[in-house]
N, C-alpha and C positions, 0 to 999 in steps of 0.2 A: 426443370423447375427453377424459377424465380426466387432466390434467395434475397432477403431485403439485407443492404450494406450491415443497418446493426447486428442482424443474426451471422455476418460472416464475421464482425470484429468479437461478437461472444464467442464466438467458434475456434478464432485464431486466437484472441487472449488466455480461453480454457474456462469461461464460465462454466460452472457446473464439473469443473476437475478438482483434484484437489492440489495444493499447492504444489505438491512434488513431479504433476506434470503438466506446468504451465511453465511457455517458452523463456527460455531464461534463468529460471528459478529453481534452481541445484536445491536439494536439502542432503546435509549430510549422516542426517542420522533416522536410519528407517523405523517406523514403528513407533516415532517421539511423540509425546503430548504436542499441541499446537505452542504451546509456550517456548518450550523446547526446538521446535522447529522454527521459531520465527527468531530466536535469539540464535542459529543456525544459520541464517540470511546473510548474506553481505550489506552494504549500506544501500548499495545503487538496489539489490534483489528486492529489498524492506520497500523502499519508496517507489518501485517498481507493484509490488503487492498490495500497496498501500492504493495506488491507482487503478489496479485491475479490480481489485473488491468494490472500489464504487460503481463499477459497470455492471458487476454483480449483485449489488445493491439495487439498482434502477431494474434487475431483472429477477426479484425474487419474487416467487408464486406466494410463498406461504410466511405467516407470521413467524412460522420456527427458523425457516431461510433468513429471515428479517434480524431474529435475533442472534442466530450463529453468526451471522456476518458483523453486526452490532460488536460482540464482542470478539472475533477477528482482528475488527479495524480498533477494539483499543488497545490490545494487545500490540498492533502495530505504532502506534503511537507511543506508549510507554517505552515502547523497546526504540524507538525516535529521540524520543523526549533522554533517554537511560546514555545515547550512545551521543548525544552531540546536546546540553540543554540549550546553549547558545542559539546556535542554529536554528532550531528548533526553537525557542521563543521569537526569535526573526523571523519564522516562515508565520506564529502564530499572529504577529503583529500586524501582517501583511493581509490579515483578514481574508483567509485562503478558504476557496470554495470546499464543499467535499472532496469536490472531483479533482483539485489543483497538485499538481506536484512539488514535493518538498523536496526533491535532489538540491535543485542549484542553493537551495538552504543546507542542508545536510551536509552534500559532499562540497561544497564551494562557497563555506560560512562566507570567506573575504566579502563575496556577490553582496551577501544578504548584511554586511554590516555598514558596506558604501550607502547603500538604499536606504536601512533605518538606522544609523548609528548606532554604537556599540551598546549591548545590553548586558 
């Protein structure tokens, strides 16, 4: 059978898993609220999370998917916005897609302060 490329990139990111086993993405504490688990994240893990959700967003059936993921991705954000706000107002100023990644914001503010000047 003919698998179409996006159903093999949902497959390898772990749409439809839940975050503790999606490649990459350690959680240390079993059994945690999501809030709990996402403050559990590494930086690169978060921004990593932060990007797999919106693949997961482009592939949700139902309004309830819609909206667990909805608040997923602001959880991910607050816990962004909590661990670096510099950065993170850098990546925000940058007028970033859903889809765009905040690492080189996150983890390599310097990037993101050459680009917009210091905030």
């Amino acid at each position: 059978m003919n698998e179409s490329w996006l159903r093999r990139v949902f497959r390898w990111v772990g749409v439809g898993r839940s975050e503790a086993t999606l490649p990459g993405v350690q959680h240390h504490v079993e059994g945690a609220d999501i809030n709990e688990r996402v403050r559990h994240l590494n930086s690169a893990q978060l921004c990593r999370a932060w990007r797999i959700s919106f693949l997961a967003v482009i592939s949700a059936k139902t309004a309830a998917e819609l909206e667990e993921l909805a608040r997923k991705r602001r959880l991910y954000l607050e816990e962004m916005e909590s661990r670096n706000p510099a950065g993170f107002a850098c990546w925000l100023a940058s007028s970033p897609a859903a889809s765009s990644d905040p690492e080189p914001y996150l983890l390599h503010q310097d990037a993101g302060r050459r680009r917009f000047g210091s905030l």
